[in-house]
Predicted model as a PDB file, atoms N, CA, C, CB and O in Angstrom, pLDDT in the B-factor column:
MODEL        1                                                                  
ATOM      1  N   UNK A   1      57.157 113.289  53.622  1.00 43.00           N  
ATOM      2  CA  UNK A   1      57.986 113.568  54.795  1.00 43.00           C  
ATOM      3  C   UNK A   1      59.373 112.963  54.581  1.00 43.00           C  
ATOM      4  CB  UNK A   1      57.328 113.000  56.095  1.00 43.00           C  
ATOM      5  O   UNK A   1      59.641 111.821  54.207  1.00 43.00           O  
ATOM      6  N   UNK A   2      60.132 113.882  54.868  1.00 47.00           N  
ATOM      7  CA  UNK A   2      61.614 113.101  54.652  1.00 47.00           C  
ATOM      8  C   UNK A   2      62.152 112.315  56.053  1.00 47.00           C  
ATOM      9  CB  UNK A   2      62.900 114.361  54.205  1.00 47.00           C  
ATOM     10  O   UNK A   2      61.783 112.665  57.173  1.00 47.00           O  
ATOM     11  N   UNK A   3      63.153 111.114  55.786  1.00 50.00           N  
ATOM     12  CA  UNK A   3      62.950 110.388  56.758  1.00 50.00           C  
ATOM     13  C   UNK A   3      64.283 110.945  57.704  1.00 50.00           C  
ATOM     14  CB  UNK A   3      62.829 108.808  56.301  1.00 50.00           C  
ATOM     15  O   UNK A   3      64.416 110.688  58.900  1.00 50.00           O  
ATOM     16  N   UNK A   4      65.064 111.619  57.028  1.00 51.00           N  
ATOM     17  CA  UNK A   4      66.150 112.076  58.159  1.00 51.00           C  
ATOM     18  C   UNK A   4      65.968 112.949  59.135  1.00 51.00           C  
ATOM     19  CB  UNK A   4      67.182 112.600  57.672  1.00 51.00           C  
ATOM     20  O   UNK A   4      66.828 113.301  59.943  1.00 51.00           O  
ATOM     21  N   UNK A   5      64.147 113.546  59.044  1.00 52.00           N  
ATOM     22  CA  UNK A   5      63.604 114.934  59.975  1.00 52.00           C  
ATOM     23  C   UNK A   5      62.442 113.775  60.639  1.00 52.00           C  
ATOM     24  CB  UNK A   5      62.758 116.768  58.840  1.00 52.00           C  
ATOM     25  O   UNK A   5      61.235 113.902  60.845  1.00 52.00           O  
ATOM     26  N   UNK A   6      63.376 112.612  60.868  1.00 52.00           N  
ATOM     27  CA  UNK A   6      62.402 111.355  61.565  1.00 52.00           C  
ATOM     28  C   UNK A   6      62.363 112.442  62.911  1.00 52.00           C  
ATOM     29  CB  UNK A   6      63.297 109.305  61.879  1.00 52.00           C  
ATOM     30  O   UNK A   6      62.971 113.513  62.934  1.00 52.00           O  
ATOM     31  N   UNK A   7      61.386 111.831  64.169  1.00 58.00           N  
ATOM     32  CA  UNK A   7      61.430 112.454  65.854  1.00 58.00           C  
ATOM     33  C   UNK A   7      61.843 111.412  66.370  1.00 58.00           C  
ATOM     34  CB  UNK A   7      60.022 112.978  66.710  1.00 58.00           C  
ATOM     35  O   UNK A   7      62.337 111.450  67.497  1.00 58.00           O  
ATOM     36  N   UNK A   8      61.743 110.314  65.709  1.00 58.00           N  
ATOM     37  CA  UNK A   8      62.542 109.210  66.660  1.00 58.00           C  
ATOM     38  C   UNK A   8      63.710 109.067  66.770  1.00 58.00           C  
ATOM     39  CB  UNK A   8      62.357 108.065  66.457  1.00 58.00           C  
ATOM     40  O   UNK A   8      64.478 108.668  65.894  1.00 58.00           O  
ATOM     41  N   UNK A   9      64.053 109.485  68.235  1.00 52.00           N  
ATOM     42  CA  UNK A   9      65.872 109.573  68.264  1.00 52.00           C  
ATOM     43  C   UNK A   9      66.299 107.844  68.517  1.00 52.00           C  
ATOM     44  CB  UNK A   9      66.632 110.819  70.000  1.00 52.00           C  
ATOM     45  O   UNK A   9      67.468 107.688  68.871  1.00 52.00           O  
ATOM     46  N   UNK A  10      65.607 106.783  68.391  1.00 59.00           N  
ATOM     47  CA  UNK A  10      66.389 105.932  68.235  1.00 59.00           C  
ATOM     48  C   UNK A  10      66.584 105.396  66.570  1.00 59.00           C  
ATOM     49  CB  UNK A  10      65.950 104.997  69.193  1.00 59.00           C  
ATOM     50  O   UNK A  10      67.287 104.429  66.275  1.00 59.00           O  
ATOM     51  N   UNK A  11      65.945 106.091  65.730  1.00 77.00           N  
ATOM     52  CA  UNK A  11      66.223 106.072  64.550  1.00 77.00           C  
ATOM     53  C   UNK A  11      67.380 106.365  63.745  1.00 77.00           C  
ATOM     54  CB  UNK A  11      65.545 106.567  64.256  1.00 77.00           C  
ATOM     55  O   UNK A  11      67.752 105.888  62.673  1.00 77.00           O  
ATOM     56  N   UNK A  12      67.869 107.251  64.490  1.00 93.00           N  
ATOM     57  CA  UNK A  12      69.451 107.653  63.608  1.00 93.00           C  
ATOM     58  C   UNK A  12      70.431 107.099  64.297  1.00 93.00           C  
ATOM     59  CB  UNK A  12      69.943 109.319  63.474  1.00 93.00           C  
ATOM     60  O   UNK A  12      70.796 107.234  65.465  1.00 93.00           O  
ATOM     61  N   UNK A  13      70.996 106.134  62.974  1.00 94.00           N  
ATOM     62  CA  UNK A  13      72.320 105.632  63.370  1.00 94.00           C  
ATOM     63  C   UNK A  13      73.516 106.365  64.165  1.00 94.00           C  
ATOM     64  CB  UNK A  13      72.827 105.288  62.250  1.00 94.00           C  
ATOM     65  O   UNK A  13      74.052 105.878  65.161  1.00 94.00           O  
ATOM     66  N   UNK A  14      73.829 107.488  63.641  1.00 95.00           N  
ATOM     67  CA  UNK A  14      75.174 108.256  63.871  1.00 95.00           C  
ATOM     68  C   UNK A  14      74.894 108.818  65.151  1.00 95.00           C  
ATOM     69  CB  UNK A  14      75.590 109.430  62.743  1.00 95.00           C  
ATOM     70  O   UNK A  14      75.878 109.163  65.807  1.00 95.00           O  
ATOM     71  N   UNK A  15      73.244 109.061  65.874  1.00 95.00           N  
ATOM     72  CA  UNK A  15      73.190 109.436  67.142  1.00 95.00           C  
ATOM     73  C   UNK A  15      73.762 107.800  68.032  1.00 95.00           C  
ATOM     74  CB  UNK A  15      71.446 110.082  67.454  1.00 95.00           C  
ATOM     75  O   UNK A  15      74.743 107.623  68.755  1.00 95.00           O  
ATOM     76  N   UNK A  16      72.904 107.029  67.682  1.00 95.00           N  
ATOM     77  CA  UNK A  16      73.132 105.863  68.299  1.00 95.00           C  
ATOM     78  C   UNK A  16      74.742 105.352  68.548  1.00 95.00           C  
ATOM     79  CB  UNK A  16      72.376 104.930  67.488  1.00 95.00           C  
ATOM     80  O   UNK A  16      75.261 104.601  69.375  1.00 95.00           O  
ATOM     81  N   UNK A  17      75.220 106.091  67.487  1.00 96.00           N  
ATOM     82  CA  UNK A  17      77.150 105.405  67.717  1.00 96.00           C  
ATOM     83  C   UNK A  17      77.548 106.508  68.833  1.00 96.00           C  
ATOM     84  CB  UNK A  17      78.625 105.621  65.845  1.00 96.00           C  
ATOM     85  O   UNK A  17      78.170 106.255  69.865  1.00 96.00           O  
ATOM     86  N   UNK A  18      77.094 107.722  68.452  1.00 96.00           N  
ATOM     87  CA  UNK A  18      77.767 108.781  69.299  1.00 96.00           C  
ATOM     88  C   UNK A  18      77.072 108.313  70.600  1.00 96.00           C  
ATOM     89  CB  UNK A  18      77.492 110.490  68.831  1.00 96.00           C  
ATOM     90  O   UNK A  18      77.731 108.253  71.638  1.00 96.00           O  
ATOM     91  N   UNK A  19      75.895 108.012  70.578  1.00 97.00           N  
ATOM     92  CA  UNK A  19      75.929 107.615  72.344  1.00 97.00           C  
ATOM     93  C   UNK A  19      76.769 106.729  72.955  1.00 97.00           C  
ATOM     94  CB  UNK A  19      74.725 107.016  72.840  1.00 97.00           C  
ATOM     95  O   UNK A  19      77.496 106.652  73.945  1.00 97.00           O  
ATOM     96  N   UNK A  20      76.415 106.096  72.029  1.00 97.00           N  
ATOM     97  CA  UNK A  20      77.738 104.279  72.476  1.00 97.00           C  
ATOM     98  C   UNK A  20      78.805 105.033  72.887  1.00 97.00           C  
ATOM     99  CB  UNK A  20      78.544 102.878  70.796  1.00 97.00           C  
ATOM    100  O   UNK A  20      79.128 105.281  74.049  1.00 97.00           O  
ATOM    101  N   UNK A  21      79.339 105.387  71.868  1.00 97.00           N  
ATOM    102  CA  UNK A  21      80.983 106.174  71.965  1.00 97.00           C  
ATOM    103  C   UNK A  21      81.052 107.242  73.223  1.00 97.00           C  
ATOM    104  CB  UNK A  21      81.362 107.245  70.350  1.00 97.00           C  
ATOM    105  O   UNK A  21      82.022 107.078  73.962  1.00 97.00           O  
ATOM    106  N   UNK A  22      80.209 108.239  73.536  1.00 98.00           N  
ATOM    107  CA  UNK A  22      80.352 108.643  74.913  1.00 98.00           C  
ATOM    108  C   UNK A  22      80.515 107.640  76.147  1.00 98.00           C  
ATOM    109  CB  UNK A  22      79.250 109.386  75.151  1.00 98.00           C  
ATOM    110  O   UNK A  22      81.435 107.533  76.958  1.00 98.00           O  
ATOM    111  N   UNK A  23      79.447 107.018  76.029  1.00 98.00           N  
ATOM    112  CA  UNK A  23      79.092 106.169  77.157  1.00 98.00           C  
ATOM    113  C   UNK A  23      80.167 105.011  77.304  1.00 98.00           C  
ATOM    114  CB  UNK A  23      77.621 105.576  76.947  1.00 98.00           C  
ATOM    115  O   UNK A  23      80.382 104.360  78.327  1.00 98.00           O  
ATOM    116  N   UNK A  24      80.813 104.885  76.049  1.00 98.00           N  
ATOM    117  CA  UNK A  24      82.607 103.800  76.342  1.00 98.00           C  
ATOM    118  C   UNK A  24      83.560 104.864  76.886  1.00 98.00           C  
ATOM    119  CB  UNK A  24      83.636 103.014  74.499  1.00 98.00           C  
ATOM    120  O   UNK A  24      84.448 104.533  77.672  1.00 98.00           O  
ATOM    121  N   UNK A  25      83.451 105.751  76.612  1.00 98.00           N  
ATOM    122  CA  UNK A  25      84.662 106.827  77.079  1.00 98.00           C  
ATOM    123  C   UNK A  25      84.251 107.538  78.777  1.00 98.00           C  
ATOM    124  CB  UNK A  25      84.701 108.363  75.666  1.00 98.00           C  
ATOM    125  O   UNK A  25      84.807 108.087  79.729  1.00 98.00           O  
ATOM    126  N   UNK A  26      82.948 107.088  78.341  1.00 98.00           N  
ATOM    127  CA  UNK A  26      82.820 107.730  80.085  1.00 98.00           C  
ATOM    128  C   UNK A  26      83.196 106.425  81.437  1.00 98.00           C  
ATOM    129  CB  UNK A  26      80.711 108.317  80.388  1.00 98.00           C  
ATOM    130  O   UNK A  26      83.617 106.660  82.570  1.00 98.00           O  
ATOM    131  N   UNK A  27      82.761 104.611  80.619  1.00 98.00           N  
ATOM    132  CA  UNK A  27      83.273 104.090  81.858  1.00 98.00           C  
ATOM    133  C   UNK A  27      85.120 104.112  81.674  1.00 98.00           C  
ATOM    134  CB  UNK A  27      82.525 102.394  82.095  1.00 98.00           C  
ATOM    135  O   UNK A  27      85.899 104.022  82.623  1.00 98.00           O  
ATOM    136  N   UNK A  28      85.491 104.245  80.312  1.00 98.00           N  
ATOM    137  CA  UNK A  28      86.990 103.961  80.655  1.00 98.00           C  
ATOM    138  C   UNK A  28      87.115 105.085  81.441  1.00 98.00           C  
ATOM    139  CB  UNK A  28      88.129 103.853  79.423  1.00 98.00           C  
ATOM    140  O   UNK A  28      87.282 104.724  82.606  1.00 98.00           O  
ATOM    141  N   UNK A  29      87.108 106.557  81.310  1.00 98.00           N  
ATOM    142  CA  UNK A  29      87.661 107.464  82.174  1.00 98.00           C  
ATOM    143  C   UNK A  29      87.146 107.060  83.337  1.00 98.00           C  
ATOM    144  CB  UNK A  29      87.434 108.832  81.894  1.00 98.00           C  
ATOM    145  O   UNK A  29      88.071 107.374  84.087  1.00 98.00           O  
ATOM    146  N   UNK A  30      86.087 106.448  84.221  1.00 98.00           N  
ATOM    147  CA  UNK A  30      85.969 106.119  85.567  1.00 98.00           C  
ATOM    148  C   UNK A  30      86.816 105.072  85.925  1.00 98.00           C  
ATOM    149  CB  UNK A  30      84.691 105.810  85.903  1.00 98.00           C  
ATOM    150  O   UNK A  30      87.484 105.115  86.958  1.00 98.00           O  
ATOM    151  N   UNK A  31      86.842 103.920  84.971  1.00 98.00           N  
ATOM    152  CA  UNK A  31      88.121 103.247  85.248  1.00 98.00           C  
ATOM    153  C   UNK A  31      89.280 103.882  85.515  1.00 98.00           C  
ATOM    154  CB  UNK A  31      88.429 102.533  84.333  1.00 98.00           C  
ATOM    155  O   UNK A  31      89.972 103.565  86.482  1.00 98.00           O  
ATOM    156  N   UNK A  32      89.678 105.070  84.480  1.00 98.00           N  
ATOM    157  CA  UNK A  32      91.577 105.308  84.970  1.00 98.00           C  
ATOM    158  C   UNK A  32      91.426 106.009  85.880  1.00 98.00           C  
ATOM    159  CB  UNK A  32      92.810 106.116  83.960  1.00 98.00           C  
ATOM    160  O   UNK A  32      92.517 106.396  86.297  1.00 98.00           O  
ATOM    161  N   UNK A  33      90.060 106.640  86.792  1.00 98.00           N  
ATOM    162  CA  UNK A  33      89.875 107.462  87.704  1.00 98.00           C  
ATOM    163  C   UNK A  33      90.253 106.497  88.801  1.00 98.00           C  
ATOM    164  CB  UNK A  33      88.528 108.132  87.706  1.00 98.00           C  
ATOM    165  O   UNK A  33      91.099 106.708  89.669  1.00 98.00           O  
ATOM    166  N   UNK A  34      89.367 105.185  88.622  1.00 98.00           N  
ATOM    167  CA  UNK A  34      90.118 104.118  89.939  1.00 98.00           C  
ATOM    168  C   UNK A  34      91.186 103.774  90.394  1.00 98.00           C  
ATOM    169  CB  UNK A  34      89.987 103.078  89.928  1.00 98.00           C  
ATOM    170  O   UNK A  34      91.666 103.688  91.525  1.00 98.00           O  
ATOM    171  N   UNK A  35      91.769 103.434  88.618  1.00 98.00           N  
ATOM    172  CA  UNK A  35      92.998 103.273  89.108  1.00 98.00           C  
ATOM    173  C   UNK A  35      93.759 104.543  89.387  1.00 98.00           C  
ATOM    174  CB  UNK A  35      93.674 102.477  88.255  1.00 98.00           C  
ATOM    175  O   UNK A  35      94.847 104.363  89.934  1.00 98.00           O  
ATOM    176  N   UNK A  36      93.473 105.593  89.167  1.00 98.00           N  
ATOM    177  CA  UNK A  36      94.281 106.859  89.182  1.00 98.00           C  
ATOM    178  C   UNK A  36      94.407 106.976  91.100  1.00 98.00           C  
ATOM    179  CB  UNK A  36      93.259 108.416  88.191  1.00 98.00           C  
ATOM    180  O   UNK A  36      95.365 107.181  91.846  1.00 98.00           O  
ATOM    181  N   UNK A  37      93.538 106.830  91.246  1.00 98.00           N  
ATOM    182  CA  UNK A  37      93.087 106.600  93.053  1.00 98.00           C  
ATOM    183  C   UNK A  37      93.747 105.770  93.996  1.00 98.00           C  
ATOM    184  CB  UNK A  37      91.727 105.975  93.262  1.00 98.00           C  
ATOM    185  O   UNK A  37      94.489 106.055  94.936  1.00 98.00           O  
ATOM    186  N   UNK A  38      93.224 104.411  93.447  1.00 97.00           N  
ATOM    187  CA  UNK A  38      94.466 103.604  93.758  1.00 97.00           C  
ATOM    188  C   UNK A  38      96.015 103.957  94.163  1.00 97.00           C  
ATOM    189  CB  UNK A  38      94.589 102.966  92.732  1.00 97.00           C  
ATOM    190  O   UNK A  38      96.637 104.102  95.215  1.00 97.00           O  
ATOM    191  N   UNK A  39      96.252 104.007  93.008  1.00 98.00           N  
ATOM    192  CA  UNK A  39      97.963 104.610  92.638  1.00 98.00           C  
ATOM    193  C   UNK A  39      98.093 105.652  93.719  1.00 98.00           C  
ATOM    194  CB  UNK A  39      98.259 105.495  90.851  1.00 98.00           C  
ATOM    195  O   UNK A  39      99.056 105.448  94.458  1.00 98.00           O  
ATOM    196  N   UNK A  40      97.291 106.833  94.031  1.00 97.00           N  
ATOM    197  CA  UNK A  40      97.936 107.993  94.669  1.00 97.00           C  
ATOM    198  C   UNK A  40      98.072 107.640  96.294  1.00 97.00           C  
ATOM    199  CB  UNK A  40      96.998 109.402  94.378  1.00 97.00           C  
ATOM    200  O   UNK A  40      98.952 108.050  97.050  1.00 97.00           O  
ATOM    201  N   UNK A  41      96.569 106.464  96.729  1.00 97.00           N  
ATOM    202  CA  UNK A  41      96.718 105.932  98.187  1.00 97.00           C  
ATOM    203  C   UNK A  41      97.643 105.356  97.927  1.00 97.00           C  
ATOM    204  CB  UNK A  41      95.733 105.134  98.919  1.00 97.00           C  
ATOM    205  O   UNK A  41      98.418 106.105  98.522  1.00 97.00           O  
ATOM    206  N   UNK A  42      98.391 104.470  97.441  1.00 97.00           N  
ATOM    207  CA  UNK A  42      99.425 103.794  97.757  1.00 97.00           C  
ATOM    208  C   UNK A  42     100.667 104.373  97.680  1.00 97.00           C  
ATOM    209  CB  UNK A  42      99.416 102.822  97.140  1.00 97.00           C  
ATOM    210  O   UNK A  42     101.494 103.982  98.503  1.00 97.00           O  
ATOM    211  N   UNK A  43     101.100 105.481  96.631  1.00 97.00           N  
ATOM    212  CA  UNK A  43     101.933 106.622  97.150  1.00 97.00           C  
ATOM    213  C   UNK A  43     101.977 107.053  98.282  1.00 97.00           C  
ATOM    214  CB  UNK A  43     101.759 107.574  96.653  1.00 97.00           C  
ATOM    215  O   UNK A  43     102.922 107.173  99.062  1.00 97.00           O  
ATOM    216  N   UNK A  44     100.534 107.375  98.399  1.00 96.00           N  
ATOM    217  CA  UNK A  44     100.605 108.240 100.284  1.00 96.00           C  
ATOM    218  C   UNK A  44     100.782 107.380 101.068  1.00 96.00           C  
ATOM    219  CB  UNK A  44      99.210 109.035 101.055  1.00 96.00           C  
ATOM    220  O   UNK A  44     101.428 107.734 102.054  1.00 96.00           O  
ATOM    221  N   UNK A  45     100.330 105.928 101.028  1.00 97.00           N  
ATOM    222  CA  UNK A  45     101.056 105.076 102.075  1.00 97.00           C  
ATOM    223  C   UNK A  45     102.544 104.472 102.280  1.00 97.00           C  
ATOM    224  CB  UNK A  45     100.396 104.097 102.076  1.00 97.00           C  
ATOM    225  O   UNK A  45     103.008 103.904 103.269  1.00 97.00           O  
ATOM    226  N   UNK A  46     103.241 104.819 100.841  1.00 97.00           N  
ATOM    227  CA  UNK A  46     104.761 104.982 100.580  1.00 97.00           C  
ATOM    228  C   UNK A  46     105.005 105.934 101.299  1.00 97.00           C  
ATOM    229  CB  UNK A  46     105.279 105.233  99.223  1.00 97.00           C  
ATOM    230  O   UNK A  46     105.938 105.733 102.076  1.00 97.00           O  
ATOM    231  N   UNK A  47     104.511 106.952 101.355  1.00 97.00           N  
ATOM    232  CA  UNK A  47     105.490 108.358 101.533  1.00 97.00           C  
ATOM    233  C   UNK A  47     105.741 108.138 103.456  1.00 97.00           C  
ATOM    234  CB  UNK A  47     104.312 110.347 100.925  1.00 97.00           C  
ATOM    235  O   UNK A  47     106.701 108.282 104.212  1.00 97.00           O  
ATOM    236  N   UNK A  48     104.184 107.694 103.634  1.00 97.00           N  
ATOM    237  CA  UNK A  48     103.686 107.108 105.307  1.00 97.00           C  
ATOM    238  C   UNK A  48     105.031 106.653 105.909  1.00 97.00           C  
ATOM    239  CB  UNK A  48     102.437 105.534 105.339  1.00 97.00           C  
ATOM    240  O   UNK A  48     105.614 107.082 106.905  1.00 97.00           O  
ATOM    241  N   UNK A  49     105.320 105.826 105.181  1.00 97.00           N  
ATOM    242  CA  UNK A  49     106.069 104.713 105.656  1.00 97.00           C  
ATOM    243  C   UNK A  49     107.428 105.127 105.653  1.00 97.00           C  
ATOM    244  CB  UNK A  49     105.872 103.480 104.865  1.00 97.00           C  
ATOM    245  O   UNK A  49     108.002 104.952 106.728  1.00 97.00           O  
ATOM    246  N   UNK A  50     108.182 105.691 104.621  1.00 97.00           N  
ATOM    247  CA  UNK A  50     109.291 106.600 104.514  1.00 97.00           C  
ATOM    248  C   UNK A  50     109.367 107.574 105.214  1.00 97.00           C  
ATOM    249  CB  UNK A  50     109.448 107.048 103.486  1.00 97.00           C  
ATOM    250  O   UNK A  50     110.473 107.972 105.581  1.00 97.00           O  
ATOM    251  N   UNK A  51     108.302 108.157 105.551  1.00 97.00           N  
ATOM    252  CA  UNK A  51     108.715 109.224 106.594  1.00 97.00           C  
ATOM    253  C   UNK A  51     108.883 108.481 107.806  1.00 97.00           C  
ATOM    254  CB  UNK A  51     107.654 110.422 106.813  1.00 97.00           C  
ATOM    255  O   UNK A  51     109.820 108.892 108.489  1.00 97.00           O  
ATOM    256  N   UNK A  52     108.017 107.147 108.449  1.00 97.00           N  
ATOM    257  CA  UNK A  52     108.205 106.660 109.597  1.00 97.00           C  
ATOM    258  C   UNK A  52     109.639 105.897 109.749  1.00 97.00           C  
ATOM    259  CB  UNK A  52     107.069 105.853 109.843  1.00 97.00           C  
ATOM    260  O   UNK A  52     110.257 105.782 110.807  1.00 97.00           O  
ATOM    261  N   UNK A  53     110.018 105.425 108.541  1.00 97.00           N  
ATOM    262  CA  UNK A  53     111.381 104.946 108.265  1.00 97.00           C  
ATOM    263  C   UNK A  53     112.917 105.533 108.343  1.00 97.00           C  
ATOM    264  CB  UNK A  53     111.251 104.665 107.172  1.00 97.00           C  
ATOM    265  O   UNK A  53     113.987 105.016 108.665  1.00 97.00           O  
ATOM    266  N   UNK A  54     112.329 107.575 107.657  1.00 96.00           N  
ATOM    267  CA  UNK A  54     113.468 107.927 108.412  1.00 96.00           C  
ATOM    268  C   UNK A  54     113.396 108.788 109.576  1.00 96.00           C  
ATOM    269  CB  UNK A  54     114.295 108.466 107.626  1.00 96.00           C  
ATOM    270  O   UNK A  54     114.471 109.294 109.897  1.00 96.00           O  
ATOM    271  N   UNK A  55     112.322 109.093 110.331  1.00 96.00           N  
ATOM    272  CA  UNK A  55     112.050 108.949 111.730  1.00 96.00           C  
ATOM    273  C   UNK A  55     113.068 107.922 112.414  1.00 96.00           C  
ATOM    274  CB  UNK A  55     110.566 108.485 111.907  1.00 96.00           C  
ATOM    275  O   UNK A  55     113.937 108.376 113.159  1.00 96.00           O  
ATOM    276  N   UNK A  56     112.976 106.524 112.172  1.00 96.00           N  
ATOM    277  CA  UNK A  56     113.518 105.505 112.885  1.00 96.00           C  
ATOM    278  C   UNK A  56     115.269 105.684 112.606  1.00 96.00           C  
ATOM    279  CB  UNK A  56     112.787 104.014 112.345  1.00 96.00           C  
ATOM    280  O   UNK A  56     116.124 105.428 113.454  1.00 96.00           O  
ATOM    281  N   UNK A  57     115.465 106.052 111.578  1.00 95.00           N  
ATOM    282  CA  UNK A  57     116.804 106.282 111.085  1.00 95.00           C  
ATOM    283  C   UNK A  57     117.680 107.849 112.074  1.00 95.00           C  
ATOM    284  CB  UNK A  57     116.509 106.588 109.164  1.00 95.00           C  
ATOM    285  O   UNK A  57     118.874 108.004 112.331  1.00 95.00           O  
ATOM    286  N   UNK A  58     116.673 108.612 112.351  1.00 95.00           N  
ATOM    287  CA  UNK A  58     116.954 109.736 112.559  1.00 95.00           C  
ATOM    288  C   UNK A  58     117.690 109.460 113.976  1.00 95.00           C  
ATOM    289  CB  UNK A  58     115.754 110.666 112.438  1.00 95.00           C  
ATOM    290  O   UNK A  58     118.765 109.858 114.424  1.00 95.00           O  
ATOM    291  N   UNK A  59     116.401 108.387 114.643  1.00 95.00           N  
ATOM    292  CA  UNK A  59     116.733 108.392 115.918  1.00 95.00           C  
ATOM    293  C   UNK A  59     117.768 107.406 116.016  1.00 95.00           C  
ATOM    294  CB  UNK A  59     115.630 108.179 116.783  1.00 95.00           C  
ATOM    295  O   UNK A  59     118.496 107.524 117.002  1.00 95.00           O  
ATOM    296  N   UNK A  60     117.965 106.622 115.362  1.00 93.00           N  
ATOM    297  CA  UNK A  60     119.375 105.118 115.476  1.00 93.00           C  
ATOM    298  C   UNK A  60     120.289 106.173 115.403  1.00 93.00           C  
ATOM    299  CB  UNK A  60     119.687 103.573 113.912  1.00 93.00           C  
ATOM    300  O   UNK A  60     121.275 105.948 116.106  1.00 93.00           O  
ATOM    301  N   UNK A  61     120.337 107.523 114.655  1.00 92.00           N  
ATOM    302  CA  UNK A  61     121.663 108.130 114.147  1.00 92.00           C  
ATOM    303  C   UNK A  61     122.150 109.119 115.301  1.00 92.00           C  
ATOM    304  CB  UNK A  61     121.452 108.976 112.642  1.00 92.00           C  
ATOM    305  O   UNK A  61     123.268 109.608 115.458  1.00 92.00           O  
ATOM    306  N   UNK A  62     120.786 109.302 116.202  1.00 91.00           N  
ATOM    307  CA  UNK A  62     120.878 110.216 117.381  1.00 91.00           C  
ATOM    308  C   UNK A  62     120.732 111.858 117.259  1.00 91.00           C  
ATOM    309  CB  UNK A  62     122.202 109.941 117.951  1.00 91.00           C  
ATOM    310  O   UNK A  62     120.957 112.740 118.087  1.00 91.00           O  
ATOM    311  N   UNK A  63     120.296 111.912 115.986  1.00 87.00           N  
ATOM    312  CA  UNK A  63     119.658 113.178 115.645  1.00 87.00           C  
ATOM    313  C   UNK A  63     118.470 113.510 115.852  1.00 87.00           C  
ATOM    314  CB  UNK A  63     119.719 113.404 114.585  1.00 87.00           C  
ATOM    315  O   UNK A  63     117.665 113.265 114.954  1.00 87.00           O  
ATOM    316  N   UNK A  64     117.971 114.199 117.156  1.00 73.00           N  
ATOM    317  CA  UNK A  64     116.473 114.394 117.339  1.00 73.00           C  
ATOM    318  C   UNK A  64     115.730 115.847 116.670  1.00 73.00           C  
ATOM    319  CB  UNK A  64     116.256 114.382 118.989  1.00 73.00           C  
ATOM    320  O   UNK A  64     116.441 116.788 116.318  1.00 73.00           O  
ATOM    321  N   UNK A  65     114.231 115.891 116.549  1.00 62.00           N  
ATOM    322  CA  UNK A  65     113.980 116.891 116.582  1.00 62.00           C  
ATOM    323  C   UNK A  65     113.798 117.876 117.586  1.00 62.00           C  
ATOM    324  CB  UNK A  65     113.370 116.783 116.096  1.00 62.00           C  
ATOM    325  O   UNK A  65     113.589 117.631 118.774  1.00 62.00           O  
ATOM    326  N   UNK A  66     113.887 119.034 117.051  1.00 54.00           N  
ATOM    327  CA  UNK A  66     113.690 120.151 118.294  1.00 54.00           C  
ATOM    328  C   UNK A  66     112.180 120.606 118.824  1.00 54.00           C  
ATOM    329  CB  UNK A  66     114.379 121.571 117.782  1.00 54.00           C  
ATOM    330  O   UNK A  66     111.570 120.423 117.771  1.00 54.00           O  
ATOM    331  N   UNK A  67     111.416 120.966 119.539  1.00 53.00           N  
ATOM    332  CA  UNK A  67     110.158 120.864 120.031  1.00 53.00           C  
ATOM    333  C   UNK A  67     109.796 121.513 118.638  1.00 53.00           C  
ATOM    334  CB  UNK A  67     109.743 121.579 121.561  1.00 53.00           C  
ATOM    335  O   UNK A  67     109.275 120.861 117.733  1.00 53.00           O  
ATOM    336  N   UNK A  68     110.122 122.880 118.540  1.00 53.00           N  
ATOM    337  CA  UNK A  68     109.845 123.571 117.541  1.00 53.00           C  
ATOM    338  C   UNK A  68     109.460 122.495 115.760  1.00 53.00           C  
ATOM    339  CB  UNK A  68     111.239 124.608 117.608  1.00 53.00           C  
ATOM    340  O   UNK A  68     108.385 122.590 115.168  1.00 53.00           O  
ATOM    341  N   UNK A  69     110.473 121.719 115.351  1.00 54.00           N  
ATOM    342  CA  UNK A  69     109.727 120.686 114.180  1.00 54.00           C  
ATOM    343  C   UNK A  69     108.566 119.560 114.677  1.00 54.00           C  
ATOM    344  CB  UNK A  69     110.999 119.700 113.455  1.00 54.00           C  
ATOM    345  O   UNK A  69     107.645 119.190 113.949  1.00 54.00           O  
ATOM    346  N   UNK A  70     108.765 119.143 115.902  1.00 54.00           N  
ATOM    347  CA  UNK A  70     107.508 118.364 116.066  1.00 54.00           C  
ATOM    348  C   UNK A  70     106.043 118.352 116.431  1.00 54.00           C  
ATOM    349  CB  UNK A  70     107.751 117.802 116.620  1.00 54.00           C  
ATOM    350  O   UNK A  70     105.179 117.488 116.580  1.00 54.00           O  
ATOM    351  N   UNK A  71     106.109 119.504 116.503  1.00 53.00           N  
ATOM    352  CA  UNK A  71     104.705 120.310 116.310  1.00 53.00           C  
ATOM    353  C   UNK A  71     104.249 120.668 114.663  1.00 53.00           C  
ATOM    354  CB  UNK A  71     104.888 121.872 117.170  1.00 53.00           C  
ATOM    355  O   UNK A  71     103.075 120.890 114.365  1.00 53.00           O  
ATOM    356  N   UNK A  72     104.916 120.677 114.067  1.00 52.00           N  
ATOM    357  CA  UNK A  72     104.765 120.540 112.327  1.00 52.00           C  
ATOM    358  C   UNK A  72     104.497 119.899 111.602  1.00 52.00           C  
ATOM    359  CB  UNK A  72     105.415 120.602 111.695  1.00 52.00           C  
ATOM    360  O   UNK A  72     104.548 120.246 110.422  1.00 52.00           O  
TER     361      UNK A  72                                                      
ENDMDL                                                                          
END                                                                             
C-alpha cells in the first residue's frame, strides 16, 4: 500500500498547513471585518454630528429650511 493514498486526513502534511493557512486568513479577515465596522460607525457618527453642526450654523446664520426640505 502506498502511504500517500493514506485515509487518514490528519496524515498529510500539506493538508494540515492548508488548513492552518485558511483558518489564519479566515480570523484575520474577521478581524479587518471589525475593524472595518468600527471605522464606518464612527464615520456615521461624524457625518451625525456635522450635519447637526451645520444645522446649528444654518440657524446662527438665519437661513432656515423650507417645510418642503424638512420632511427629507
Amino acid at each position: 500500500m502506498d502511504a500517500r493514498t493514506s485515509e487518514d486526513p490528519h496524515g498529510d502534511p500539506l493538508r494540515d498547513a492548508a488548513e492552518h493557512l485558511l483558518q489564519e486568513l479566515q480570523e484575520h479577515f474577521q478581524a479587518l471585518t471589525a475593524a472595518l465596522n468600527l471605522r464606518m460607525e464612527d464615520m456615521g457618527n461624524r457625518i451625525e454630528d456635522l450635519q447637526k453642526n451645520v444645522n446649528v450654523l444654518m440657524e446662527q446664520a438665519g437661513v432656515g429650511n423650507s417645510p418642503e426640505e424638512q420632511t427629507t
